[in-house]
Every structure is written in structure tokens, then in C-alpha cells.
C-alpha positions as CSV (number, residue, x, y, z in Angstrom):
1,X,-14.0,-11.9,10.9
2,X,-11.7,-14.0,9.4
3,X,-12.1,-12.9,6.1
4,X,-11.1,-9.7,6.9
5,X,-7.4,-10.4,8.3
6,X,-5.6,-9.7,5.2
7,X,-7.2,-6.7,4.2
8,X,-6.1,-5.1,7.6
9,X,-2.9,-7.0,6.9
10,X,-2.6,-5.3,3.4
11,X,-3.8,-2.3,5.1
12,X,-1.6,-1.9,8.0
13,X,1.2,-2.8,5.4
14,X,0.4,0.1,3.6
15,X,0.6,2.4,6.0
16,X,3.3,1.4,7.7
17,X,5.2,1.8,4.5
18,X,3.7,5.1,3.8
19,X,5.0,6.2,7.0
20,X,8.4,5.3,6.7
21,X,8.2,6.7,3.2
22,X,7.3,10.0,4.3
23,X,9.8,10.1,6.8
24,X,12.5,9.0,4.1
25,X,11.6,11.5,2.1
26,X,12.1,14.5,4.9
27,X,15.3,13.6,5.5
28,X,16.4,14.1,2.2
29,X,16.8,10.3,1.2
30,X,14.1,10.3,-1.3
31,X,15.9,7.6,-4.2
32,X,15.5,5.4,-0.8
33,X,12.2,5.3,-1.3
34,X,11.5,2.9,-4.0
35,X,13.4,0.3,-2.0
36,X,10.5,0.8,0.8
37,X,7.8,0.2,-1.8
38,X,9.4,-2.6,-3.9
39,X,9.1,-4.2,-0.6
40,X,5.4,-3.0,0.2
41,X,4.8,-4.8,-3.2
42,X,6.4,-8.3,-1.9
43,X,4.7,-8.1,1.5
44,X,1.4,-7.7,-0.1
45,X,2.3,-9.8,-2.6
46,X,2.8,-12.9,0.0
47,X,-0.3,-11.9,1.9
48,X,-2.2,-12.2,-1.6
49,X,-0.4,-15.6,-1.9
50,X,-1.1,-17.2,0.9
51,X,-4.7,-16.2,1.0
52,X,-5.1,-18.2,-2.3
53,X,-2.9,-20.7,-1.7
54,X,-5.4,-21.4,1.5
55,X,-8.5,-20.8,-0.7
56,X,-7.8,-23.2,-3.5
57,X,-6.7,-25.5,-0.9
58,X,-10.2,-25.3,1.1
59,X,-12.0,-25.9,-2.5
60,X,-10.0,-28.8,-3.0
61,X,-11.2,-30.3,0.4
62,X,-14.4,-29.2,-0.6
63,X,-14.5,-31.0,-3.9
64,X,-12.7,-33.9,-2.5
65,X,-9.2,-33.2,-4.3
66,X,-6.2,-33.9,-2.5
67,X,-3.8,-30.7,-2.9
68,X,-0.3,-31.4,-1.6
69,X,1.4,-28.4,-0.5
């Protein structure tokens, strides 16, 4: 079950955002609405990150290589 936290992460990211786009976008602030998803894309993109930051860190202890984060 693990595994499947950052999809559901990246999911619920998504729609969150899609959300508040919509909404952005009926109240007549539509140029607002790239700001909403240039910041999807860094949420997701930190949810990516960590998930291989902790991967290649769990190979490493696998293999027996110290990783120093």
C-alpha cells in the first residue's frame, strides 16, 4: 500500500488544482491560471523527488553503499 501514496498524492494534487482552476477561470481570472499549474508542476515535481530520492537511497542500503543525504 505503500507504493501507492504518491500516486494518490499526485492524484489528489491534480485535482485539487483542477478545481481551483476551474473556479479561476469562472470568475473571469483566467491569465491566473497558469500560476495554479506552474505550481501543480512543482508539487508533483517534489513528490517525484522525494520518491527517488528514497528509492536510490533503499538501493544503496541494499547494495551496501552509504548515501549521505
Amino acid at each position: 500500500m505503500h507504493t501507492l501514496l504518491p500516486f494518490a498524492e499526485i492524484g489528489a494534487v491534480g485535482v485539487i488544482a483542477h478545481v481551483i482552476e476551474q473556479k479561476l477561470e469562472r470568475n473571469g481570472y483566467g491569465s491566473r491560471v497558469v500560476f495554479v499549474k506552474a505550481a501543480t508542476y512543482v508539487a508533483c515535481a517534489l513528490i517525484a523527488y522525494a520518491e527517488w530520492r528514497a528509492a536510490i537511497f533503499a538501493t544503496g542500503q541494499i547494495f551496501g553503499i552509504h548515501v549521505s543525504w
